[in-house]
N, C-alpha and C positions, 0 to 999 in steps of 0.2 A: 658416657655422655648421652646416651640415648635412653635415657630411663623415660616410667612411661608417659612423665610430664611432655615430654622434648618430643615423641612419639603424638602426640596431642598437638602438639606446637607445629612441627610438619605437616601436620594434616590442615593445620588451620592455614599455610604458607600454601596449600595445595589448593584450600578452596577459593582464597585470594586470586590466586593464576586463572581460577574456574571462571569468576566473578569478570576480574581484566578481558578474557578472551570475549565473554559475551557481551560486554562493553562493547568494546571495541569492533565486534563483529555485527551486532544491532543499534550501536548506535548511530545517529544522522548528524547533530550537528559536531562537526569537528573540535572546536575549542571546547566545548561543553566536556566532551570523552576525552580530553588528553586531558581537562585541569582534572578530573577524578580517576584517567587511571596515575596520574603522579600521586593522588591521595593514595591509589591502592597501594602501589608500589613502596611510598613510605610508610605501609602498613606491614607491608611484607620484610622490606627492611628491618624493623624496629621487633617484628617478631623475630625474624634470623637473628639479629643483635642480643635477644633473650637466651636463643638456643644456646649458643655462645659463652654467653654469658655464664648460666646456671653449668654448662659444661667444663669453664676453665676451671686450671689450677690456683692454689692457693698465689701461687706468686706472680698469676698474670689477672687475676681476678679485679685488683682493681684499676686496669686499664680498660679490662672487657667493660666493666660497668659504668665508668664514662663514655666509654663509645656507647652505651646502650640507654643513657639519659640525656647523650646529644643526639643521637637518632630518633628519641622519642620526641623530639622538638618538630621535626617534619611531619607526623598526622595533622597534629593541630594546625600547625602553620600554613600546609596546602589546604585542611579544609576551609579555612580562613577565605581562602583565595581561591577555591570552587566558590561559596556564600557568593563572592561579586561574582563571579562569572554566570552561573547560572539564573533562570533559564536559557537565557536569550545567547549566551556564547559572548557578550560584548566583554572585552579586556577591561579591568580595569586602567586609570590614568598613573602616569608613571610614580605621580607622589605617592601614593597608595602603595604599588609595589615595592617603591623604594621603603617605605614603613616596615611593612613586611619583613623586607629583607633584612633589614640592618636591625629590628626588634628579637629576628630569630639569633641574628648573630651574636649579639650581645647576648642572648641566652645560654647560647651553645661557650663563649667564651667564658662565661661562669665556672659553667660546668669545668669546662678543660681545667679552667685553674686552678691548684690543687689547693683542698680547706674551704672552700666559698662555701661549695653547696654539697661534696663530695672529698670528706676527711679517711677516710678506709673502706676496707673490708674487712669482716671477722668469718673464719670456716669452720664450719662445724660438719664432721663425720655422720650422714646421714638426715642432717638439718639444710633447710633453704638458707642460704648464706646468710647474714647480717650487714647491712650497709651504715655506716658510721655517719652522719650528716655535720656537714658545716653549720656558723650560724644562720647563713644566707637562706638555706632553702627554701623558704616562705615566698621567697622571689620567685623561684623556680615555679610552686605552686602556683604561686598567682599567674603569674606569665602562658602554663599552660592550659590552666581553669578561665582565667580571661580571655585569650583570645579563640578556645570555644564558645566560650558565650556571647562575643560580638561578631562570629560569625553566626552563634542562634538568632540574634538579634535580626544580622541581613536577611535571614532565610526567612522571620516573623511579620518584618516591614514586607517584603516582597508578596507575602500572603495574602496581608489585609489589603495589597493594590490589585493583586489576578486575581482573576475567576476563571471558574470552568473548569479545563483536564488540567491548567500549569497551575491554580489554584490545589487541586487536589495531591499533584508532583510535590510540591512544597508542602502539604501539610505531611505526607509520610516522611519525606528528607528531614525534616524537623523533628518529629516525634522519633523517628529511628537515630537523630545524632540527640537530641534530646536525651532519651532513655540509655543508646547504648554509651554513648562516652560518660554518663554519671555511672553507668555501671564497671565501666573501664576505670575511673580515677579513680573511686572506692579504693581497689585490690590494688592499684597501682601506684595511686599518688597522697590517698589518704593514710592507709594502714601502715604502711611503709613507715610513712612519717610518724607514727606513735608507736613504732616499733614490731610492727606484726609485718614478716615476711613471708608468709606460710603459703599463700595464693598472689601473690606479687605477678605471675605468671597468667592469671587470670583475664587482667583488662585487653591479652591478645586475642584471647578468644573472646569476648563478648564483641570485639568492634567485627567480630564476622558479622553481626548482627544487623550492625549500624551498614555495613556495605552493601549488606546481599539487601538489603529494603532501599537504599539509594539508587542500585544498578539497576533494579526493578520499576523505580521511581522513572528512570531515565529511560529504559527503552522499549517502555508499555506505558503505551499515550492512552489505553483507558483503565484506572488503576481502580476496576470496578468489581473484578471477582479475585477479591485475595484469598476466599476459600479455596479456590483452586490452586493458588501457590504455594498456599500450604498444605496442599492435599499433595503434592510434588515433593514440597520440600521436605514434610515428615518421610516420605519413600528416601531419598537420603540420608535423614538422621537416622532411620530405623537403620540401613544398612550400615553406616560408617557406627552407628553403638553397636552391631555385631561384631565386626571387626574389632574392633577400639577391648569388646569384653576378651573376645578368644585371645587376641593378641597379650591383651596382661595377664590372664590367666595361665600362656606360656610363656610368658616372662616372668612370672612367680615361681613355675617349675627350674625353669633356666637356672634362676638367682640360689637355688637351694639346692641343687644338684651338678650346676656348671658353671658358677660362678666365676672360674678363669676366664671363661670363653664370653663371657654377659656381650661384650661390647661386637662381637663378631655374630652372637646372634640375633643381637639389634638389628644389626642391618640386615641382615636375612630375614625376620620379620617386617620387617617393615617394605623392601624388595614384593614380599608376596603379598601384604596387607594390598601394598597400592595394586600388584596384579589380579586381585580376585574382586578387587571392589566393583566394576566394571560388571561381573556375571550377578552377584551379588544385589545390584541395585537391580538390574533387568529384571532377578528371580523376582523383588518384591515388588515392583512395580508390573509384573504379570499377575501378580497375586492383589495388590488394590486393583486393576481394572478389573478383574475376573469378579473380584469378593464384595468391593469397598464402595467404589468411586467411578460415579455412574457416566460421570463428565468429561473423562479425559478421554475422546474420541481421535481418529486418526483424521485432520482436516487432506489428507490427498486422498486419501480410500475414502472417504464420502463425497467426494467433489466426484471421483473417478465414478462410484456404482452410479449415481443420478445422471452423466452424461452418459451411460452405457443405457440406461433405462429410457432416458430424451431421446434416444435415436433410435428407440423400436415401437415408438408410434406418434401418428398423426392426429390424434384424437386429445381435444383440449381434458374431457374429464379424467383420463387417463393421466395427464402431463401434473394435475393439480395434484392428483392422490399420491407421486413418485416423488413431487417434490415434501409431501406432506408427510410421509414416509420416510426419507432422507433426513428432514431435519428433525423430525421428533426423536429421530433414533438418536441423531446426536446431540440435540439440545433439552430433548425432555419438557418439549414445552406444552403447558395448560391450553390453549388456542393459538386455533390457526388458522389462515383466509386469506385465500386472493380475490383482488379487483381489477376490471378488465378497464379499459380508456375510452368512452364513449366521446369520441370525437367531436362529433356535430351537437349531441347534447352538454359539450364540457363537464363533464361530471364523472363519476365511479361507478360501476355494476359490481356488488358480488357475487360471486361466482362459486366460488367454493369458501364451509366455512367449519370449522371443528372447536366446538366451545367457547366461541366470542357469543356473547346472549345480548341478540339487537331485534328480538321479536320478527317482523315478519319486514324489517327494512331491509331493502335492496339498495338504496340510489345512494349516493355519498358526492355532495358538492365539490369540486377541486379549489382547492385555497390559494390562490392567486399570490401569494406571498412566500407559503410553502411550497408551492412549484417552482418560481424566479429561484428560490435560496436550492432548493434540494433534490428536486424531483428534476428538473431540465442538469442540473449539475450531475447527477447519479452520484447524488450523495445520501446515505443512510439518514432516515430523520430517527431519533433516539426520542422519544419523546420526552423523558425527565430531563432532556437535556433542553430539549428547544422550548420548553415550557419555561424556566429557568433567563431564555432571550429578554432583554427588556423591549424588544419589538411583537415579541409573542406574549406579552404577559396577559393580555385578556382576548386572546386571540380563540373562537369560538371552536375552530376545528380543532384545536389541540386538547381543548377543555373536551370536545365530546371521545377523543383517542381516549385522555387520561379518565374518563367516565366508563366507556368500554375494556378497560384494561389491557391496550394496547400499548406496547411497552417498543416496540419498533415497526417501521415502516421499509422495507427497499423496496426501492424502482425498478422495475423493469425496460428497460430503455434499449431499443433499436438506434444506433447513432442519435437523430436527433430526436427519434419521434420514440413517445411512451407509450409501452404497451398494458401494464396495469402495474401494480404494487402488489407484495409478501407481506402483510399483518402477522407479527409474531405477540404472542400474550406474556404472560410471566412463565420462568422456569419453574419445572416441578420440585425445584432445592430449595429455589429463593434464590439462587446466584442470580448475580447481572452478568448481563453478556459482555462479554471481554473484546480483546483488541483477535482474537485466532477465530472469534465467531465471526465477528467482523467482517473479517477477510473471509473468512467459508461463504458468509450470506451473499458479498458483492460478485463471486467468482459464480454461485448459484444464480444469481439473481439475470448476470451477462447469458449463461445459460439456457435459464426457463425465458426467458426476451426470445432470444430466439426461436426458442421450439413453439412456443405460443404462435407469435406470428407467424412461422408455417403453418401451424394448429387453423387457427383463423382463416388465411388463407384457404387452405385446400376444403375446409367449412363451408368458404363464401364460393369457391367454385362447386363443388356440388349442390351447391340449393341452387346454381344456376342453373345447371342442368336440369335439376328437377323441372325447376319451371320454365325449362325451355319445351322440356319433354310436355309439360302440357297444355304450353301453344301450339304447339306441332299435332296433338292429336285435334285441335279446331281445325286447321286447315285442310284444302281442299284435296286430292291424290297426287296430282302435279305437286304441290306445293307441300306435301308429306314427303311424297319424294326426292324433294330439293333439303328439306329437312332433317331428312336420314341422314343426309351427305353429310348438313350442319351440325348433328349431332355425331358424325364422326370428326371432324374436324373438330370440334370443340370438346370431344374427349382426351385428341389427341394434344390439345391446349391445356385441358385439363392436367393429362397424364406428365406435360411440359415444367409445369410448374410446380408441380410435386415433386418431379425430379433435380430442379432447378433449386427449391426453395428448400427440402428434405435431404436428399442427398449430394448436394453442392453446400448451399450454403451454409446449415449447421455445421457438417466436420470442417470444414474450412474457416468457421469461427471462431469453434473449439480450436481449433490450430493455432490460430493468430492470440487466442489467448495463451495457451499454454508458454507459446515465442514469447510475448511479453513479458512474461510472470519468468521465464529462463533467463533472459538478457538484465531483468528488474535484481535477478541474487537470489528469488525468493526458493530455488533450488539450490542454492551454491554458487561459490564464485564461479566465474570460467575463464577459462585462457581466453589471450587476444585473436587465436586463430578462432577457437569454436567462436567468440561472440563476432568474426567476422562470418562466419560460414551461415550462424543463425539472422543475421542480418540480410544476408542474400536470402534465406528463406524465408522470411518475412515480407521481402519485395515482393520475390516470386507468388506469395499467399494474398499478396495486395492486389497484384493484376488480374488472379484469378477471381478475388473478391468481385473485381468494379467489373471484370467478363458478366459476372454473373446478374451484378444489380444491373446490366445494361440490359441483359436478357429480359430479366423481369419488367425492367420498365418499359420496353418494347410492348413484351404483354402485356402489361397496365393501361396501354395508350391505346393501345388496337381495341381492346375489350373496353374503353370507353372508365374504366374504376382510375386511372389518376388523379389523384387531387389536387388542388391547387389554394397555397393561401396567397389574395393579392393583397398588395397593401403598398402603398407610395414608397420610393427606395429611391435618395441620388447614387445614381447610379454611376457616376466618377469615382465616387468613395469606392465603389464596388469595385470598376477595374482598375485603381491606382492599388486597392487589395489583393488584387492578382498579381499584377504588374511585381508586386513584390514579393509574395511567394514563389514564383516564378524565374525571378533573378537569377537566383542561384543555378539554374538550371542551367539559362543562357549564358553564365560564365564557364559554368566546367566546360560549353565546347568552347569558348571564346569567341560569344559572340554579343553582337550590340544588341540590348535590348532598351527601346527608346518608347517615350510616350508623350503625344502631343497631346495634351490638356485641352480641353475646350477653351475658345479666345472669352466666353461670356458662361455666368453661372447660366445651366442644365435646369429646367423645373424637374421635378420631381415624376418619377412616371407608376402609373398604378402597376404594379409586377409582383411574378414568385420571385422576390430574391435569391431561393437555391435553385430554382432551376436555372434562369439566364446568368447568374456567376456558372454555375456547371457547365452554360453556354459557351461565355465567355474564357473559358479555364478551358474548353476545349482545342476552343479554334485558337490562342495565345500558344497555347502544348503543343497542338501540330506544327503550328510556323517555325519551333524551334528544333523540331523532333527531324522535322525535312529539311534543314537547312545547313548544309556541315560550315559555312563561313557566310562573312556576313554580316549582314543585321537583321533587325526584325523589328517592323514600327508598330507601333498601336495609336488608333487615332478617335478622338470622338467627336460628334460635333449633333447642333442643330439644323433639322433639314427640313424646313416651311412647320407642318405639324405633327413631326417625327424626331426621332431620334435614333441617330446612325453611329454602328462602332464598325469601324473595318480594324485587321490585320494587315500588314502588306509584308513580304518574306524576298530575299534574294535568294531562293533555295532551288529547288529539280526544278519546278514551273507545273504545269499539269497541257498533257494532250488536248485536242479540240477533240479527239473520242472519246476522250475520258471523261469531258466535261456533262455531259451526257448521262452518265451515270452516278456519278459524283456524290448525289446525297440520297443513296438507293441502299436500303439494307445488305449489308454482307458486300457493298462494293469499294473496290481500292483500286487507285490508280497505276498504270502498268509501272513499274521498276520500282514502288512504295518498298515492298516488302525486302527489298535490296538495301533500304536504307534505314526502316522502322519494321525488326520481324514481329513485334510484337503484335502489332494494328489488329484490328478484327473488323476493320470497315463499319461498326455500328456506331461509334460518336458522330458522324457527320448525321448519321439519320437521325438519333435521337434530339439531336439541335434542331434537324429541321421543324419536328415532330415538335419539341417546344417551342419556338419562333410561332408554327402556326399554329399554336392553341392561345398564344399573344395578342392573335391577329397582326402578325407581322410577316415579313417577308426576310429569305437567306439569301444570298448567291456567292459565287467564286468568280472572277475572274485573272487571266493569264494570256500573256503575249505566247506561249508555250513551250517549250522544255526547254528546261538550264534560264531560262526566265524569270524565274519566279512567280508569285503569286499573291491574290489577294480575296480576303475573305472577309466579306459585310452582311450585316443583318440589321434592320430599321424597325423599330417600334414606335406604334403612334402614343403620340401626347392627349393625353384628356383633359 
């Protein structure tokens, strides 16, 4: 039974399951991956039905061969009905299915009945069988040549309607059911019928063809470097045709010397084929990275040296050159260059730059259309792709990218705020970058954000220095003297925030990315416990985050460097936006969380939106943080030429001593810490500290303890 057609045949059932598993494990949308793995599987089916097949005896032969021309009705027929389903997952409507269904049945009932389509079998001794055909057949043909080609049809229409990445999905899904089922019906459905059985067995193996470029279609959303897939996939073939040679090579010896035993050392070949193939592809796939194939780089081992390289220095030109190192190593690209975020000027600085030829330009305009879409989103701009937008089509900045041979852009993005962009040029292969550069650039890109703005930082604090250092040598001995003091204190600021910004907040960024990217699959499933455990550590990573940005922005206020963007904001919208986020919160303890609306529309007040929501998101957090029952009101109103939000809380209340210190760095009120460990007494200060950069006023008041409390801040109308 296992002669070395059949040996061919299991391996081709093997790489089906290969095909299924990766489906199935990188695929997203749900219906999409079950209507093609039922295609695989009645791939798999219909090969096993062959195995079978070519292996019975004369006198079950022709049972086996209707079961394996009514099996072979299920490829076509599921792919029929992947065609509607993809891309988008939407089912088709019932008449459709119902077609489907009752078209295959009627097919399959042909077959069964005996003489239609399917009059014998004839055995010949060392010959592929003979299959005797009804007058019918011709049915059978059309039935399964037609409805591949009206599922070609759906996949053709759906073409000419997308664009972009599902455009390109659909052109390989076609061209690979295109090419491999005409090469499948050949050996299968044509030769057959004019009497050549000789490779009947063939059209199994080609439709690996048709799968392995669908699965690919499906779970690689940029189907831009197929050199590289098949730089992969040849390391496969090379190793399954070493095996596939030695294994008939001793099954040649086998047949001539042991002939008795052939079928017993089938499977013991075949046993060790499938156990060595595994060391086998490893060997040659150490030997294309070593010899061949410049591009198949490890995305965690270069994500990993760059963050090890990020955290042993503070110095920007340094931070440019690791990242420019890191990825040439692994993408081999032609140029490279960062641009830093000129804030106040809206525009680009470069900064660093390796083979982009722009003469002696520095400044780069910010494109107001490609920041709204890309750059505020921390989304990748591709440029053959956004050029390609019919909103970009004579868009100036992309014309001068595609002029400088700039072929990608990522963002460098701190939360909201942009720190510069990664200019990459073309690869040194010609490949385009794929969906695993992708992912490497964005997880760099989170990265180099960070370290830059320390970089920056600890930059803009030493030239302060400097130049404190020499207004201090104009003054007078007294006043040198006063300024030694200030120049140790303001070392000690200095040395503050390089600890703060260097050794806090990069590894604790690094952290929270890594958490994400673990909980997101992109290491492996995990159990329900670890994605519980990781999820506590990820809160834990959040409060130490906002510890820190508190810190910092403490030192930003005191040193006079906070910025502020004002700009008119109804600010109802604002805290009915809390109000909501927040919900959830005051229900897990069970408590009322209420909001009186203004009785009249609010004007509009000139504000930094993120600071006063920060404001407001503080003082709503505490009322519920210190409140174990309860409610907790939120109120806003007009007050002459102001505008007033209080909180009011039935919670602890606050002391008439406590009141006193109340909005004072590092202070908390006595028994806080009894009932929120977490507190660190700096949100009350930094509200205050924003209120009065407002020109507004805070305060608390409380009857006092087990009272409750209340907490208002007024900003004027202009």
């Amino acid at each position: 039974m296992f002669d070395p057609i059949n040996i061919i045949l299991l391996f081709v059932v093997v790489f089906y399951f290969i095909f299924a598993y990766f489906l199935f494990r990188r695929g997203i949308d749900r219906a999409v991956i079950y209507s093609y793995l039922f295609v695989i599987f009645s791939a798999i089916t219909w090969t096993l039905a062959m195995i079978i097949y070519r292996g019975s005896t004369p006198e079950n032969s022709l049972f086996w061969c209707t079961i394996l021309y009514v099996v072979a009705i299920l490829p076509s027929s599921s792919f029929y009905f992947f065609s509607l389903v993809f891309p988008y997952g939407k089912l088709p409507n019932f008449r459709k299915i119902f077609w489907i269904f009752f078209v295959s049945i009627s097919a399959a009932l042909l077959v069964i009945f005996p003489g239609i389509i399917i009059k014998g079998v004839e055995f010949y001794s060392g010959r592929e069988k003979v299959i005797i055909w009804g007058g019918w057949y011709f049915l059978y043909f059309l039935y399964v040549s037609g409805i591949i080609v009206l599922g070609l049809i759906n996949l053709l229409k759906k073409y000419l309607e997308e664009r972009g990445v599902v455009k390109v999905q659909l052109k390989y899904i076609f061209w690979g059911y295109f090419i491999g089922s005409g090469m499948a019906m050949f050996p299968n459905l044509l030769l057959p019928w004019l009497g050549y059985f000789k490779i009947n067995w063939m059209g199994q193996v080609f439709g690996t063809f048709t799968v392995a470029l669908t699965v690919y279609a499906i779970i690689v959303h940029r189907l831009m470097d197929i050199k590289l897939v098949m730089r992969r996939y040849s390391v496969h073939l090379v190793s399954l045709s070493l095996i596939l040679i030695v294994s008939v090579i001793i099954k040649y010896f086998i047949e001539v010397y042991y002939a008795d035993y052939s079928v017993w050392f089938d499977i013991f070949i075949l046993l060790i084929s499938i156990s060595v193939y595994p060391a086998v592809k490893n060997y040659f796939y150490h030997l294309a990275n070593k010899y061949f194939f410049s591009s198949l780089y490890d995305s965690s081992e270069v994500i990993a040296t760059l963050s090890e390289k990020l955290r042993s220095t503070l110095e920007a030109e340094k931070i440019y050159e690791y990242i420019y190192q890191t990825l040439s190593n692994a993408f081999h690209v032609k140029a490279f260059g960062v641009l830093t975020h000129n804030e106040e000027g809206n525009f680009f600085i470069l900064q660093y730059n390796q083979g982009f030829e722009i003469d002696s330009r520095t400044d780069f305009l910010k494109d107001e259309k490609l920041d709204e879409m890309f750059i505020k989103q921390n989304k990748t701009i591709i440029t053959e792709e956004v050029r390609r937008l019919t909103s970009f089509e004579k868009n100036l900045t992309v014309d001068l990218l595609l002029k400088l041979k700039v072929e990608i852009l990522a963002p460098l993005n701190v939360k909201d705020k942009t720190i510069g962009l990664i200019a990459l040029g073309p690869k040194e292969s010609g490949d385009m970058y794929n969906e695993e550069d992708l992912k490497v650039l964005e997880v760099v890109g989170a990265q180099a954000a960070i370290s830059l703005e320390n970089a920056l930082l600890y930059k803009e604090t030493k030239n302060f220095s400097i130049k404190l250092e020499k207004e201090v040598e104009k003054a007078t001995r007294d006043l040198r003297r006063a300024n030694t003091q200030l120049k140790k204190l303001d070392a000690a600021k200095s040395e503050f925030i390089s600890i703060a910004s260097h050794q806090l907040r990069t590894p604790l960024t690094v952290i929270k990315g890594y958490i994400s990217m673990m909980l997101e699959g992109n290491f492996g499933a995990l159990t329900k416990l670890e994605t519980e455990s990781l999820e506590k550590v990820f809160l834990s990573n959040e409060r130490l985050i906002q510890l820190v940005e508190n810190l910092l922005n403490i030192s930003r206020i005191e040193s006079g460097r906070l910025q502020f963007d004002f700009k008119e904001v109804d600010l109802n919208n604002m805290v009915e936006s809390v109000i909501e986020e927040l919900s959830g919160n005051a229900k897990k303890k069970g408590l009322i969380l209420q909001y009186k609306s203004p009785t009249k529309i609010l004007p509009k007040i000139k504000i930094d939106d993120e600071k006063i929501r920060q404001v407001i998101m503080n003082l709503v957090d505490n009322a519920i943080k210190y409140t174990k029952q309860g409610s907790v009101t939120v109120k806003l109103e007009q007050a002459e030429k102001k505008v007033k939000f209080c909180v009011a809380d039935s919670g602890m209340g606050i002391r008439p001593e406590d009141m006193v210190n109340l909005f004072k760095k590092f202070s908390r009120g006595t028994g806080t810490s009894l009932v929120h460990t977490e507190g660190t007494g700096l949100g009350l200060y930094v509200a205050r500290m924003m209120i009065a950069a407002h020109k507004g006023k805070i305060w608390a008041e409380s009857n006092g303890e087990g009272k409750g409390s209340k907490f208002c801040f007024e900003l004027p109308v202009k």
